[in-house]
C-alpha positions as CSV (number, residue, x, y, z in Angstrom):
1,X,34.1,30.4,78.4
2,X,34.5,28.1,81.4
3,X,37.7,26.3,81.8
4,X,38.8,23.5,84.8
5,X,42.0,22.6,85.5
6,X,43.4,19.8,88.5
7,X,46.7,20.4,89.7
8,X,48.8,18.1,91.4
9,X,51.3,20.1,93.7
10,X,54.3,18.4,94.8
11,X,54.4,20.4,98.4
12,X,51.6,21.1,99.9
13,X,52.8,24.4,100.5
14,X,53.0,25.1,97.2
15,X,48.7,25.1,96.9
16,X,48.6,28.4,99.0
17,X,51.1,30.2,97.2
18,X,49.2,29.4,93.8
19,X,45.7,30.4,95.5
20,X,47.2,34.0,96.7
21,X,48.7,34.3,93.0
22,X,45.8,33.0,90.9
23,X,42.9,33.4,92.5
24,X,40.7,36.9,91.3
25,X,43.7,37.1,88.3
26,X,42.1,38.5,85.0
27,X,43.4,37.1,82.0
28,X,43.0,39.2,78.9
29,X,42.7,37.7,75.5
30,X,44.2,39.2,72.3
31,X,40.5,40.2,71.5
32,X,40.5,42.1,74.9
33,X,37.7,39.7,76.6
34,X,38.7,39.3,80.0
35,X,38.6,36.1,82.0
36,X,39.2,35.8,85.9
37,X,40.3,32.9,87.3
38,X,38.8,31.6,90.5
39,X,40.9,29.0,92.8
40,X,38.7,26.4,94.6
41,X,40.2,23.1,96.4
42,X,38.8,20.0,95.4
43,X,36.7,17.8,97.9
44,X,39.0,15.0,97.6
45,X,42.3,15.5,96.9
46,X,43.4,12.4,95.7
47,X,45.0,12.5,92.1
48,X,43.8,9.4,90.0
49,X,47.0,7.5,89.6
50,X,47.7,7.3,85.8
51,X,46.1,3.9,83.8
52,X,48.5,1.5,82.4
53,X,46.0,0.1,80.3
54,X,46.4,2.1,76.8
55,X,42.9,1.9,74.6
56,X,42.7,0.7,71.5
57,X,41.6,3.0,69.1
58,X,42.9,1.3,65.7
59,X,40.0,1.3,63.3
60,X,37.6,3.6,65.9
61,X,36.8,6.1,63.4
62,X,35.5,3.3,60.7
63,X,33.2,1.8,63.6
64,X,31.4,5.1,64.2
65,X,31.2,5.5,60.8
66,X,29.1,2.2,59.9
67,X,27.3,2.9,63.1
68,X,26.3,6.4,62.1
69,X,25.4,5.2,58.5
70,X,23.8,2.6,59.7
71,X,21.5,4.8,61.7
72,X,20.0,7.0,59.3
């Protein structure tokens, strides 16, 4: 299972003390599978600034419908 997180540290500082933590930790799921994490920096570290713009998903799930019925 491959996972991907982005992080948005308020101190810069703050990155290196989560690499030394996180980086080669095994996790171990209840069903004993292990899963190690690996810490890499992102080429641009520039955190999208949230949209104010909300979507409009009222009646979204009828309009695939007719579309998907429509296709077969």
């Amino acid at each position: 299972m491959h996972s991907r997180a982005y992080i948005d540290f308020k101190c810069p500082d703050d990155v290196f003390e989560f690499t030394e933590f996180f980086d080669g930790h095994v996790f171990v799921s209840e069903r004993g599978a292990q899963y190690k994490v690996i810490v890499e920096y992102a080429p641009s570290q520039c955190v999208p600034k949230p949209s104010a713009k909300k979507m409009d998903v009222k009646g979204l799930y009828s309009k695939i419908q007719i579309i998907l019925s429509s296709s077969n």
